[in-house]
Structure formats: structure tokens, C-alpha cells
C-alpha positions, 0 to 999 in steps of 0.5 A: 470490477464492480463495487460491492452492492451492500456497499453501494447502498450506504451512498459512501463514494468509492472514488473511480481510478484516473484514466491513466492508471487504467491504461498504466494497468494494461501495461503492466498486465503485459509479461513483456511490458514496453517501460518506454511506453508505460515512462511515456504514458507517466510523463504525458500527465504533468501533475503526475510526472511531477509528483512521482519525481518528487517522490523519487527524488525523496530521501525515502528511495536513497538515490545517489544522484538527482533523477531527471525523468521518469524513464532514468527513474524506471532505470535505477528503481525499476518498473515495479516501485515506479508504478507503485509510486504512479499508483500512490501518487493517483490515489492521493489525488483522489482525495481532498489534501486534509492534513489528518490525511498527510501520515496516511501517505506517508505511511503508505508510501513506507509500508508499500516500498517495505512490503514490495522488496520484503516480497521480493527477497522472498519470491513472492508477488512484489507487485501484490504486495507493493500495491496492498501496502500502498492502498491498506489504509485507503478506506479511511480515507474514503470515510474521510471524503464522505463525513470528514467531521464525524471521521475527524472525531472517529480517528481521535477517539480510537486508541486502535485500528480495531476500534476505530473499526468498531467505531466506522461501524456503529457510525457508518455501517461499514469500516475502512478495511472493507471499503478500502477493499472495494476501492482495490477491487474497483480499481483492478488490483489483484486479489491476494493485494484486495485479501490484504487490505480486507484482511490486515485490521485483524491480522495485525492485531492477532498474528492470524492469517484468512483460512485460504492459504492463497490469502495468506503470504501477502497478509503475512507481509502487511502483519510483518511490515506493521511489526518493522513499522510499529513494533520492531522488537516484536520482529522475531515473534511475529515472525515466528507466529506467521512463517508457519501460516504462510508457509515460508521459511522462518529464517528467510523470512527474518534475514528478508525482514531485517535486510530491507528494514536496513536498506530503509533505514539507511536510505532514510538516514542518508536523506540523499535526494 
């Protein structure tokens, strides 16, 4: 998919996706999806087989014992969150390790595991949903590649991710929810995970969902895991203020929100490996 021209034209860098998630993406394009030869595909590139191990093996997921390949790994989590964790994984590496970076990541790697079982109690897309937690913040990190000064400044002088979207503006012509939307977009993700991430700043901060109805659900995940996230006293009322836009039932929607939220939590409080 190619990247928006406008955005071409500010000579901002969109970092182009590794060869091995282009062919990790044909796989899972696949409604019967071969898992030995998507493993096979993750474990023949050895840095990142290695990172999606560690990854595994945090705390984060609450395994209950060690997993030793990423095929045992695809067993006890499933395709969808080893590919999610591939997907991060790549994504990081196609950034510079910056240290204003690293709550980013880890942020990221919460909120796409949140998003991607939240959508999945609730018999939505959970790999859309998955991929758009992972990648919602990703524009700040293309701005921090191309001008990690002047973004360095930008992010300390932000009280919010709406002002640091005023802020991306005025310096750069362009703010990170776009940019990290072209990156989605060039990297083939679908179209509700691209809404998501295009649309998040400012569903986040009004409780208001894109006009088109199929924008809406994934939006609806991202302003909630931000509530679960940021805010979990808020859960409720936020809640009640998305399930009507989107469409889904209010009570669903809570029992979903608080069991994954417990599930996390647990998995976190464990710190099992």
C-alpha cells in the first residue's frame, strides 16, 4: 500500500516493513493458516526469534512454565498474539533504541494484548484490534527518527496527546496519529486497525467515534483500553458513552472489559515467566 503523498512531501521517513512480516502477513492472510510454517518462518530470523521468546517468557503473558520454541509458544498462546508479538518485535527494530522510546513499547505491548482479548470476548476482529493497539502510538516514533531533538522537546512539553498533536503540527506539518496510519497502511495492515490508529487522539480524548460505523468498534477498544489503562475509574462511563456508537452491548462490553483487565492484572501480579 503506498504512503500518502502529502506525507511524502514533508521528507518524513515511513520505515518500510521487514521481509519477514511481509511474508508473516501472507500467512496469516491464509483462513487456513499453516502455524508450522508461519513458527518455521519466525524462528529462521534469529534476532527475532529471540526477542519474541523473551517476549513470551515476560511476565506480561503469565505463562505457567518456561516456553522453549516459538511453535510451544503458538501452542499455549495462539497465532494470533505470536504474531502480534512478531509484529511488535519488528516494528521496534525499526527504530533506533532511544530511551524516550522504551514506555512506548511497553505501552504498546500492554495495550495491543488488552485490545486483542477484549475484541475477542467480544467477537470482534482480534487480530485488527491487536495490531492497532500495537501500532497506535507508532507515528511518534517516526517523528522521533526524523528530528529526535526537536521531538525530545515536543514530548516534555506536552501535557497530552492532543497537544502534543498541536504541537507535531506547528513543527512538523504533520502529527504522529497520521503518520503512524501511513506507516499502518504501508505495512498492510487492515483498515479498521489504520482507522484506529488515525482516529485514537481524538476518540480518546471525547468519547466520540469516526462517522463510519465500520470505524467504530476497533476505535471503541482503543478509547476503552485507554480508560483500563489510564483512567480505570472512568471504565464504566466510558463504556456507556462507546457501547451505543459502536454498537455493542453495554453489558458485554463491562463483563469483557473487567475480565481481561483481571486476566492482565494477575498475569502481571504473578511475574511468572
Amino acid at each position: 500500500m503506498s504512503v500518502n503523498p502529502e506525507l511524502r512531501s514533508l521528507d518524513i521517513d515511513i520505515p518500510s516493513q521487514p521481509q519477514a512480516l511481509v511474508q508473516l502477513s501472507l500467512l496469516l492472510a491464509d483462513e487456513d493458516i499453516n502455524l508450522q510454517a508461519a513458527s518455521e518462518l519466525i524462528e529462521s530470523d534469529m534476532a527475532l526469534a529471540s526477542a519474541v521468546m523473551k517476549a513470551v517468557n515476560s511476565s506480561l503473558y503469565g505463562l505457567k512454565g518456561r516456553v522453549q520454541s516459538v511453535h510451544q509458544a503458538v501452542t499455549y498462546l495462539g497465532m494470533r498474539e505470536v504474531a502480534a508479538i512478531t509484529f511488535e518485535m519488528g516494528l521496534r527494530a525499526a527504530f533506533p533504541p532511544a530511551p524516550e522510546l522504551d514506555p512506548l513499547w511497553q505501552r504498546a505491548a500492554q495495550r495491543g494484548l488488552l485490545m486483542g482479548r477484549l475484541a475477542q470476548r467480544l467477537s470482534l476482529d482480534a487480530w485488527a484490534a491487536h495490531s492497532a493497539g500495537l501500532f497506535e502510538e507508532c507515528g511518534k516514533a517516526v517523528l522521533f527518527r526524523h528530528a529526535p531533538d526537536h521531538y525530545r522537546a515536543m514530548l516534555r512539553a506536552a501535557g497530552s496527546d492532543s497537544e502534543l498533536l498541536t504541537l507535531e503540527h506547528a513543527g512538523f506539518g504533520v502529527s504522529h496519529d497520521a503518520l503512524g496510519a501511513a506507516l499502518c497502511e504501508s505495512w498492510g495492515l487492515g483498515t479498521a486497525a489504520v482507522a484506529s490508529v488515525r482516529h485514537h487522539v481524538a476518540a480518546q480524548a471525547t468519547r466520540l467515534l469516526p462517522e463510519a460505523q465500520w470505524r467504530r468498534p476497533i476505535t471503541a477498544l482503543s478509547v476503552l483500553v485507554h480508560a483500563l489503562m489510564n483512567e480505570p475509574d472512568a471504565l464504566d462511563e466510558t463504556a456507556q458513552a462507546l457501547a451505543p456508537q459502536a454498537d455493542l452491548d453495554l453489558v458485554l462490553v463491562l463483563r469483557a472489559a473487567r475480565q481481561t483487565q483481571e486476566q492482565i492484572e494477575n498475569a502481571l501480579a504473578n511475574g511468572r515467566a
